[in-house]
C-alpha positions as a Markdown table, in Angstrom:
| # | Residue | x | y | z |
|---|---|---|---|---|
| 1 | Unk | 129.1 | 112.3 | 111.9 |
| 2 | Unk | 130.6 | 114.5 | 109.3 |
| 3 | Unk | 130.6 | 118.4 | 108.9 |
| 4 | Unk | 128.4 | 119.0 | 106.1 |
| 5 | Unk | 129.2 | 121.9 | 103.5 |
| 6 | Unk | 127.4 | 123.5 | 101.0 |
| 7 | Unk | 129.0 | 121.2 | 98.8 |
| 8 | Unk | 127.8 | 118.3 | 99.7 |
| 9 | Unk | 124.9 | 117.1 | 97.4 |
| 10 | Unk | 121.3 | 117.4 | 99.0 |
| 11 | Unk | 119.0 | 113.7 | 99.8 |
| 12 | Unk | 116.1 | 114.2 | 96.3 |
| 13 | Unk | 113.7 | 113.0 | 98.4 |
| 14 | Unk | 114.0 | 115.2 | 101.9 |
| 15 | Unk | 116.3 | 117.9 | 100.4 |
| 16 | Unk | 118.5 | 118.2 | 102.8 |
| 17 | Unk | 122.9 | 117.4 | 102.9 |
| 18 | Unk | 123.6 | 113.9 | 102.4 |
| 19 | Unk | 126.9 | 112.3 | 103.7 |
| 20 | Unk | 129.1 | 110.9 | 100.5 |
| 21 | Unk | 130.3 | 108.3 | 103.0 |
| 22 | Unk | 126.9 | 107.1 | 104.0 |
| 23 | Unk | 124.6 | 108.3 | 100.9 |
| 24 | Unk | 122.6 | 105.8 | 99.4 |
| 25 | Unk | 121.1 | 106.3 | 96.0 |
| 26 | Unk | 117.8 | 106.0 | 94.4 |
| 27 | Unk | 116.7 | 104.3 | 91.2 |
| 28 | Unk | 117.3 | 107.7 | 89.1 |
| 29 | Unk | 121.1 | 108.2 | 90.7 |
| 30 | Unk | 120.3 | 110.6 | 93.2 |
| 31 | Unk | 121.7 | 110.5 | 96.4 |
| 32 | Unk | 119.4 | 110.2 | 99.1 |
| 33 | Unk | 119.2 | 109.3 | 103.0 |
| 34 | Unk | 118.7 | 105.5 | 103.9 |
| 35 | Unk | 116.2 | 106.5 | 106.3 |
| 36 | Unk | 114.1 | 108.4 | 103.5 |
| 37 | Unk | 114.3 | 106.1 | 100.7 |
| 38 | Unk | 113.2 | 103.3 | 102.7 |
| 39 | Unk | 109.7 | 105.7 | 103.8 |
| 40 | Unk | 109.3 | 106.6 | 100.3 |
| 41 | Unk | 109.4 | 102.8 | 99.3 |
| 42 | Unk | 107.6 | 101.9 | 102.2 |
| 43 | Unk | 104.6 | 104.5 | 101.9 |
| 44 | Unk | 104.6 | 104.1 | 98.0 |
| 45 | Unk | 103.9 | 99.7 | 98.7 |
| 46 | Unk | 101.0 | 100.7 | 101.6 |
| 47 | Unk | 99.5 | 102.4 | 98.9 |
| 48 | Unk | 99.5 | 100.0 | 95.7 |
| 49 | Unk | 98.0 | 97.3 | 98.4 |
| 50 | Unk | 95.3 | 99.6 | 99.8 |
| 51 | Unk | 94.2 | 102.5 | 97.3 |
| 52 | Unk | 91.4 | 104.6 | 98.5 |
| 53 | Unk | 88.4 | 104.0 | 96.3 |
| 54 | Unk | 86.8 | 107.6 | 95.2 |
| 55 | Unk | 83.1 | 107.6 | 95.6 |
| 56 | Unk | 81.2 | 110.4 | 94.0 |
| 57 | Unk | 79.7 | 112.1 | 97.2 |
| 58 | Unk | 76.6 | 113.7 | 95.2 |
| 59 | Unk | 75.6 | 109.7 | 94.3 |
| 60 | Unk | 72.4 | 109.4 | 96.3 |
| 61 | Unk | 72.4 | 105.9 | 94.7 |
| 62 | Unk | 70.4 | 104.2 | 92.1 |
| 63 | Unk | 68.3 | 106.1 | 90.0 |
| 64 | Unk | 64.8 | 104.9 | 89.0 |
């Protein structure tokens, strides 16, 4: 692992240094960590395939 300066450029997603030599990048440019990218993409497809439904909590159901 490399020592990490204030120069090097900070993951978009966690915020924190990013290795040049091991950086990946996101779909804007941006470097960011493997490891985050692939959670980000991963959470961001679990929810397009189950999104909560909201339900209006004061609906006592049908009205007469």
């Amino acid at each position: 692992m490399a020592v990490l300066n204030d120069a090097a450029p900070k993951c978009a997603i966690c915020g924190q240094p990013v290795e040049i030599d091991v950086s990946k990048t996101d779909s804007n440019g941006a470097a960011v960590h493997e490891n985050c990218y692939v959670a980000k993409v991963g959470a961001r497809k679990k929810q397009k395939e189950n999104p909560k439904v909201h339900q209006d909590t004061n609906d006592s159901g049908p009205r007469p």
